[in-house]
C-alpha positions in Angstrom: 130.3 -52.2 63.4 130.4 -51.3 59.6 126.7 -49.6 59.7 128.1 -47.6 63.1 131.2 -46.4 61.0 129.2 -45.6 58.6 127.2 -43.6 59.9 129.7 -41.8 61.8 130.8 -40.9 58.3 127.9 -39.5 57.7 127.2 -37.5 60.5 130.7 -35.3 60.3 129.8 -35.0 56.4 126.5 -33.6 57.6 128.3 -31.3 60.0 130.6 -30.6 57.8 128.7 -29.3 55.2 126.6 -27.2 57.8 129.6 -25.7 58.9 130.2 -24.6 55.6 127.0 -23.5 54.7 126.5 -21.0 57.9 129.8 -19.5 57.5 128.9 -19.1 53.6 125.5 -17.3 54.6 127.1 -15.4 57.3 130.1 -14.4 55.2 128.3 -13.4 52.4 124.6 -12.1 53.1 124.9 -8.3 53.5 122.3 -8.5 55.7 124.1 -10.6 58.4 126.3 -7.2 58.9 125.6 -4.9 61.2 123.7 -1.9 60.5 125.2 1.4 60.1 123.1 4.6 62.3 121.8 6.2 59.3 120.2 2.3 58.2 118.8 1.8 61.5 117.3 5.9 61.9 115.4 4.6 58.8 114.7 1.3 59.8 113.1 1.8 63.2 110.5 3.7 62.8 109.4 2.0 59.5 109.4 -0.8 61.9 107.6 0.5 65.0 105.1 1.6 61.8 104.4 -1.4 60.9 104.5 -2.6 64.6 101.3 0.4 65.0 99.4 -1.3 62.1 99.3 -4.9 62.9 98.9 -4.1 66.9 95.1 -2.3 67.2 96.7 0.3 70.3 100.0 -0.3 69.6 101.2 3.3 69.4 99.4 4.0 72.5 101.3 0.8 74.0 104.3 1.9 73.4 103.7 5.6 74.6 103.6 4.0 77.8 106.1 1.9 78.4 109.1 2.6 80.0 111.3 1.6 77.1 111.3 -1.1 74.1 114.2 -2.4 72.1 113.6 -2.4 68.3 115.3 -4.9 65.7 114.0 -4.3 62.3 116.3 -6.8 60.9 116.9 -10.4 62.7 118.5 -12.9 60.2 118.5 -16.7 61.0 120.5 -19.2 58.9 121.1 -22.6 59.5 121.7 -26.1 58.2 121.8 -28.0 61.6 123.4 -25.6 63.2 122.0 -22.2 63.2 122.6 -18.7 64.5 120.4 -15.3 64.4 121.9 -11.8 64.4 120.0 -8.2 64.5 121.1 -5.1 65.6 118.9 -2.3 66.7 118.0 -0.2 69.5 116.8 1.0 73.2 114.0 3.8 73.0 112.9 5.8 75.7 110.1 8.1 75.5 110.5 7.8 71.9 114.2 8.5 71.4 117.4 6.5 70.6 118.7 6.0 74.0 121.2 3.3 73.3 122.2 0.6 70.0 121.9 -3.2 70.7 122.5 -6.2 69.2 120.6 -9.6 69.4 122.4 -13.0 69.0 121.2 -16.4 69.2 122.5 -19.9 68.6 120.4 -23.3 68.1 120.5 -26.7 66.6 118.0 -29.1 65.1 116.0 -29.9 62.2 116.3 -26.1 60.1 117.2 -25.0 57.1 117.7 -21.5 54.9 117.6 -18.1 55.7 114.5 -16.4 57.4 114.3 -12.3 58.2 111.9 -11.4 61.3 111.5 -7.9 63.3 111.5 -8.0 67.2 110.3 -5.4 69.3 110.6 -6.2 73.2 109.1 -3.7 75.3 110.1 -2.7 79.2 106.7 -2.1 81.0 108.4 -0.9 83.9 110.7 1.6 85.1 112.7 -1.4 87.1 112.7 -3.9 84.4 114.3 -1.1 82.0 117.0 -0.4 84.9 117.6 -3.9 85.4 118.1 -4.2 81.6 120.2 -1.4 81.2 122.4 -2.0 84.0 123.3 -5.4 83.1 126.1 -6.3 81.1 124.5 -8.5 77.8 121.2 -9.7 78.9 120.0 -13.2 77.9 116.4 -14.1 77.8 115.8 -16.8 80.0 118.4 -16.0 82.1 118.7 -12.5 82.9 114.9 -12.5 82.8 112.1 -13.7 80.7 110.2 -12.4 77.9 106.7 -12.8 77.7 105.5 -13.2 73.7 102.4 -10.9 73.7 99.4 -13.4 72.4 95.7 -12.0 72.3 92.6 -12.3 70.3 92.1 -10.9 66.5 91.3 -6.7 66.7 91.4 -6.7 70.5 93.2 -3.5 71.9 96.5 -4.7 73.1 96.1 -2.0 75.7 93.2 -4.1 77.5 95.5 -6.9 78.3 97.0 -7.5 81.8 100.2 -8.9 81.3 101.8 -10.5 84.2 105.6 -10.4 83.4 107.3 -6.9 83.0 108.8 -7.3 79.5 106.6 -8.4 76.6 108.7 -9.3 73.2 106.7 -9.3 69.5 108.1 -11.1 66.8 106.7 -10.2 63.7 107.7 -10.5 59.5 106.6 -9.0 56.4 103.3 -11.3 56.7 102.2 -9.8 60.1 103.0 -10.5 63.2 104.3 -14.3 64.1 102.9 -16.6 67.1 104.3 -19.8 68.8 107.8 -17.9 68.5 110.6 -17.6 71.4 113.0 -15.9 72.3 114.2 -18.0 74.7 117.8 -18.1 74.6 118.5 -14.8 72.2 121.4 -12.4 74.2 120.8 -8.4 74.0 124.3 -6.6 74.3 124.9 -3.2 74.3 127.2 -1.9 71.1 129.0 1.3 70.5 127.9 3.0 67.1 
């Protein structure tokens, strides 16, 4: 009975102190804010840049979709508990259509702070309706995301994929595999 108390104690001192240390990180990391239009009219094509030199075809790629969201900034925090926020937005045809923001929630082992771009492109005129007309879409739920995966210098232009939205996840180091977005919500935002 003493060892259960015990570690009951424990356990809201844990989530105590990872309450504490999201809302610090949140609270005080300029870069958990949300972007202003002039920071993100920098930002995104800087981003779909560096998108075009780690993707062989990329710029191609994206010439053809029907539209592709772009978050150059995605911040994760957590101790515990953590939470990801990014704002960015909807291209079409290569021009700011709309401004979005990305928000996701999760808990497990994790700790610090970690920065990642996301670029999730619509390869079809229906999946970009469907997108647009919803209200908040959540991966997963809403629809799925395929995370593009193919071999070392192969054209991303000669792959088939199946589902009609592809997401890339990508930081500073290149572009990042075995990552989801399961779970992450897309919400329109007025700027």
């Amino acid at each position: 009975m003493v060892l259960i108390k015990k570690c009951l104690i424990v356990f809201r001192k844990l989530i105590l102190v990872s309450l504490v240390f999201n809302l610090l990180v949140f609270t005080y990391t300029d870069q958990a804010k949300g972007a202003s239009k002039a920071e993100l009219a920098i930002e995104i094509p800087a981003t779909i840049q560096v998108f075009k030199r780690e993707v062989r075809g990329g710029g191609r790629f994206l010439s053809r979709a029907a539209g592709y969201l772009v978050f150059p900034n995605v911040y994760k925090a957590g101790f515990w508990f953590g939470g990801e926020y990014g704002e960015g937005a909807l291209l079409v045809r290569g021009r700011i259509v709309d401004y979005y923001n990305t928000v996701g929630a999760s808990f497990g082992l994790q700790l610090g702070v970690q920065r990642k771009s996301i670029i999730v492109v619509f390869l079809t005129q229906r999946a970009l309706r469907d997108f647009r007309r919803s209200d908040g879409w959540k991966v997963g739920v809403d629809g799925s995301v395929a995370i593009a995966k193919w071999g070392v210098g192969e054209d991303i232009n000669n792959i088939d994929f199946k589902d009609p939205v592809v997401g890339f996840v990508f930081s500073n180091q290149g572009l990042m595999f075995n990552i989801t977005l399961e779970g992450a919500k897309f919400t329109n935002i007025r700027k």
